[in-house]
C-alpha positions in Angstrom: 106.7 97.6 114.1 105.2 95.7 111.0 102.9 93.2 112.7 100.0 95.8 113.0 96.6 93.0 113.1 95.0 95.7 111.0 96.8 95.6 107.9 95.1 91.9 107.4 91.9 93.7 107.9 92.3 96.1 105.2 93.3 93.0 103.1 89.7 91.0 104.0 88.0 94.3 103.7 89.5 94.8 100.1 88.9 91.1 99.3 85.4 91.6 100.1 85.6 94.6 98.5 83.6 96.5 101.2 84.8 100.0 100.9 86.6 102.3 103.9 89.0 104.8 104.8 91.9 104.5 106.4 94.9 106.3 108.4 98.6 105.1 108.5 101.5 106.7 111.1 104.8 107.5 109.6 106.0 104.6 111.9 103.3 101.9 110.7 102.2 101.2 114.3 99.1 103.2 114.4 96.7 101.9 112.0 93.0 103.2 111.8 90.2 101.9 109.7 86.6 103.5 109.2 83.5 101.9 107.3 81.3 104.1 105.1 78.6 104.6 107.7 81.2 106.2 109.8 82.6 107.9 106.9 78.8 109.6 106.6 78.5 110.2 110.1 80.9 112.8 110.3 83.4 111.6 113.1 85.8 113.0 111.2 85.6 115.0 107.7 87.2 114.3 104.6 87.3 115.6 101.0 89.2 113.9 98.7 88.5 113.3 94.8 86.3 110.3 94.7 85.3 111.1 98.3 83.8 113.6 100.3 81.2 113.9 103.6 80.9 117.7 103.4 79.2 120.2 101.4 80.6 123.6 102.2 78.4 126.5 100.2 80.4 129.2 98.8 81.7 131.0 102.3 83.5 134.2 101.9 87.4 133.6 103.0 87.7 135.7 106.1 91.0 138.0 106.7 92.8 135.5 108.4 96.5 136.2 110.4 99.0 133.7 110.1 102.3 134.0 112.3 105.0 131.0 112.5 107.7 130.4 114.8 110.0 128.6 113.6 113.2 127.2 115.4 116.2 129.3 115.4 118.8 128.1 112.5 121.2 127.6 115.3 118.3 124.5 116.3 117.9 123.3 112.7 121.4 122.8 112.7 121.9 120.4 114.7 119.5 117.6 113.0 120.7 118.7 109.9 124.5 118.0 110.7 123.1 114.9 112.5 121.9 114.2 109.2 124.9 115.3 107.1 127.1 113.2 108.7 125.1 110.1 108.2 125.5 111.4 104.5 129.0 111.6 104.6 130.0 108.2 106.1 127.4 106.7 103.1 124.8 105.5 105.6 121.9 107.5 103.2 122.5 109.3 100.0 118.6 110.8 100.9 117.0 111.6 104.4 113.9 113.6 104.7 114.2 116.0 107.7 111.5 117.8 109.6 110.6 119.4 112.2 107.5 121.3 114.2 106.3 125.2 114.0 104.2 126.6 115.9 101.8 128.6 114.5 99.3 131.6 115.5 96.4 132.0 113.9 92.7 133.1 114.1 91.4 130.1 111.8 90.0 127.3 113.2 91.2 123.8 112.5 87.6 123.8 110.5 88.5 127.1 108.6 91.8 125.4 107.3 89.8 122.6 105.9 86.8 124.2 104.7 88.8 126.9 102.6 92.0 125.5 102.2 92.7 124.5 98.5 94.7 120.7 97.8 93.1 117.6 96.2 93.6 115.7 99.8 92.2 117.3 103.4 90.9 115.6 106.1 90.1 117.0 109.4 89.8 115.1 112.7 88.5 117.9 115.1 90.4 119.0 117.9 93.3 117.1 117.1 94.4 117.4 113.2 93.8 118.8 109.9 95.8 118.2 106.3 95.9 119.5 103.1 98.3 117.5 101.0 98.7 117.9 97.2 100.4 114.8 97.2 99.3 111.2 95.9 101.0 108.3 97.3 99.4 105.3 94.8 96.2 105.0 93.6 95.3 101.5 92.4 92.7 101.4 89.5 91.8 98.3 87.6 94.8 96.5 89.1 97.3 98.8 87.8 99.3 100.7 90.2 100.6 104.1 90.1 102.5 106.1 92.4 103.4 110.0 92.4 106.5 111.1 94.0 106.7 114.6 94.8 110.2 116.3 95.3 112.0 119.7 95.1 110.2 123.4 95.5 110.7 126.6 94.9 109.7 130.2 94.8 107.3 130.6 91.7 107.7 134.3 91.8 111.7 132.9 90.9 112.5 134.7 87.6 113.1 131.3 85.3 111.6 129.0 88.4 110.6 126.7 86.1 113.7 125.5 85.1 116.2 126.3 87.8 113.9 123.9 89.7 114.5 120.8 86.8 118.5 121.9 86.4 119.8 122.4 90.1 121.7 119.7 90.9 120.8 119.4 94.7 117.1 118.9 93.3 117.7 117.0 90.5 119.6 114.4 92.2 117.0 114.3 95.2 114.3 113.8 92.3 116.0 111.0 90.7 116.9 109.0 93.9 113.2 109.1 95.1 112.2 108.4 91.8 114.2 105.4 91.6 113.5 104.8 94.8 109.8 104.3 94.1 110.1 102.4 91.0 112.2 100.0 93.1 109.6 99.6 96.1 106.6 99.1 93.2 108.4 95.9 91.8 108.1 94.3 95.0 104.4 94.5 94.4 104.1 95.0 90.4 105.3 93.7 87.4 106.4 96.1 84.7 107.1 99.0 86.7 107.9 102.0 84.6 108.5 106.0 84.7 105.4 107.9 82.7 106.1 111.1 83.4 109.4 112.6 84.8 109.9 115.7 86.0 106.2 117.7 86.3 105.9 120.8 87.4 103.0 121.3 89.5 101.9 125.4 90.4 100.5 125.7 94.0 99.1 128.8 95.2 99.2 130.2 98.7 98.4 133.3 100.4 101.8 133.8 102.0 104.1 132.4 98.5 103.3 130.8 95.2 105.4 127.9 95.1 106.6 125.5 92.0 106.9 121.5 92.9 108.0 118.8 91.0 106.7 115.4 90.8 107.0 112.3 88.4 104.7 109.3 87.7 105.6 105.7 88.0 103.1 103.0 86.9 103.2 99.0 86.9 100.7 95.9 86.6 100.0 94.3 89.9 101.3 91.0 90.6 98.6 88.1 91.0 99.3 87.2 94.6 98.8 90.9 95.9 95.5 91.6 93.8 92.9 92.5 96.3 95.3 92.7 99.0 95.2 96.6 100.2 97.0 95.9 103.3 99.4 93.7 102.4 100.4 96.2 99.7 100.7 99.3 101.7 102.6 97.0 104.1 105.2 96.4 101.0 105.4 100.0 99.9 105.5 102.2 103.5 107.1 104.3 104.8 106.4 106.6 101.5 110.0 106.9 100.1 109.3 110.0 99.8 109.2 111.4 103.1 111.5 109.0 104.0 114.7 108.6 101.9 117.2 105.9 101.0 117.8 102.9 102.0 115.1 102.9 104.0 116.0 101.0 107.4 119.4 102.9 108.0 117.3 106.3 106.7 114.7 105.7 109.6 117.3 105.7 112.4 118.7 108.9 111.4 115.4 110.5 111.5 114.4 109.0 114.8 118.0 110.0 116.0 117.4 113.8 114.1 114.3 115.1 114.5 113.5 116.3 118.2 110.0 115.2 118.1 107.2 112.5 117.0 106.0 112.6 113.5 102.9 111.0 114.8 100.3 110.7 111.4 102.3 113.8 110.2 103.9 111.9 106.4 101.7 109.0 107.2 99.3 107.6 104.4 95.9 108.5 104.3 93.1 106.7 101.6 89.9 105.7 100.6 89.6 101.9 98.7 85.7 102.6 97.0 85.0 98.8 96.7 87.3 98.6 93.3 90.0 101.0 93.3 92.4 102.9 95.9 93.7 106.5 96.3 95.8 107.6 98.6 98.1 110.7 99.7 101.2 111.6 101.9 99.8 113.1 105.1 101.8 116.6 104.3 100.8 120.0 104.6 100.0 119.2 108.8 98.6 121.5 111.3 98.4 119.7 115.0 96.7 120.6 118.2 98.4 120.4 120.9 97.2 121.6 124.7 95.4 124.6 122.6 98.6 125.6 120.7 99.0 124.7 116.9 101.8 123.2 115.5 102.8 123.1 112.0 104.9 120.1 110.4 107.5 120.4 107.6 110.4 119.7 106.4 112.4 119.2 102.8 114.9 116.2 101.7 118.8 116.7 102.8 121.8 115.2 100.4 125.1 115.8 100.7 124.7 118.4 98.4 122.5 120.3 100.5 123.6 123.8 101.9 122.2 124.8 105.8 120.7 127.8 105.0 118.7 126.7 101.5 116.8 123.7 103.4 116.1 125.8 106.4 114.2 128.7 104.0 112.3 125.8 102.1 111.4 124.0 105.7 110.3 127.8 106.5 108.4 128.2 103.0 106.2 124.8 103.3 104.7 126.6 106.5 101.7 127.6 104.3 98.0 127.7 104.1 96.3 127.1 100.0 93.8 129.7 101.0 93.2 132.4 98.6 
């Protein structure tokens, strides 16, 4: 699974530091790799913060509908006691479960893109479209910094804010992916350390305004990974947090959970400019599939978790930032 050829490309590639994009699947066994002149002839669009092929004027947003289906809870159940049990015999104390929703809407995979509001969307046409607000690490000056995001809720909440930082289910599922992170980053960096803890980030939606927390870890890379993109990302994937804790025993349960394939859906997507990375969790995922459109999502279980909470957040991550 960890012997993709293209991972040593990305590291020649950053040693030469000839600039490209690249995609990552949540397994690691799809890998794809684009040059800048690809990048600029539009095969597929991206906008990103230090990146971007498109130029959208100021379209109105049309009145869009927006309909999900989500599995009954009766069908969520039975992942998420899949999952609990693996909790309770100690094989994880973390496991990110999702699933897929399918969705109706009059919006084009284009329209999503072109009005949907997050610092990460990419489009490949006829077959995907995300709009993450999450960073996965960004490596500047050979510093390394990672962002995991963790925990929602309803910002219309009275007190959100801080029932968000204080419940314990959400606490403890910060602080394990949290830790969790720090730990994967010393395999690549030396003096790993926690910036910020506990941010609250505000993201806006048409359907629900929603509250997420997120921390930042930081460290120094070590000297035999500098320039080494691939070999990096090799270290560091899956994304801990999409994943959970430990990670190889976490995997199985999700293969042996969730009823369907993940695909690029909490993959990593980024752009290395020549000098520096950035990159983001594939979340926030609308795919195509035989002209119906399915929405991915999915929260983090502990054995604190109760049914019904995880089932409304899975339900309240089926959003579009379009306002």
């Amino acid at each position: 699974m960890f012997q993709n050829p293209q991972f040593q490309e990305m590291d020649e590639l950053s040693e030469r530091k000839e600039p490209f994009f690249f995609l990552i699947n949540f397994l690691m066994d799809e890998v794809r790799i684009f040059t800048k002149n690809e990048i600029e002839n539009k095969a597929f669009l991206i906008d990103f913060p230090n990146i971007t092929n498109v130029n959208y004027q100021h379209a109105t947003i049309p009145n869009f509908e927006w309909n999900s289906f989500p599995e009954t809870l009766e069908d969520y159940k039975k992942g998420f006691e899949i999952v609990q049990e693996n909790l309770r015999k100690g094989n994880s104390y973390l496991t990110n479960y999702t699933i897929k929703t399918e969705i109706e809407t009059n919006l084009s995979l284009e329209d999503i893109f072109q009005f949907s509001k997050a610092k990460y969307k990419v489009l490949f046409p006829d077959d995907f479209v995300f709009f993450s607000p999450e960073t996965f690490v960004e490596i500047v000056d050979n510093k390394i910094f990672t962002h995991p995001m963790k925990g929602t809720i309803d910002a219309e909440i009275e007190n959100a804010e801080n029932i968000l930082k204080n419940d314990p289910k959400e606490k403890a599922e910060h602080y394990t992916v949290v830790d969790l992170l720090r730990n994967d980053l010393s395999m690549v960096a030396d003096n790993v350390q926690v910036k910020e803890f506990q941010r609250i980030d505000y993201i806006k939606t048409k359907q629900k305004n929603l509250l997420a927390m997120s921390s930042e870890i930081e460290g120094e890379i070590k000297p035999e990974f500098e320039n080494k993109i691939g070999t990096i990302l090799q270290k560091l994937l899956p994304a801990g947090s999409i994943l959970g804790a430990p990670k190889p025993k976490t995997l199985e349960i999700i293969l042996k959970a969730e009823q369907y394939e993940r695909g690029f859906y909490t993959g990593i997507a980024g752009y290395f400019d020549g000098q520096n990375l950035d990159s983001c969790v594939m979340i926030r995922f609308i795919e195509k599939e035989k002209e119906k459109l399915f929405f991915k999502s999915g929260g983090g279980i502990t054995h604190q978790s109760d049914l019904v909470s995880e089932y409304e957040e899975m339900k309240n991550k089926i959003y579009v930032p379009i306002y």
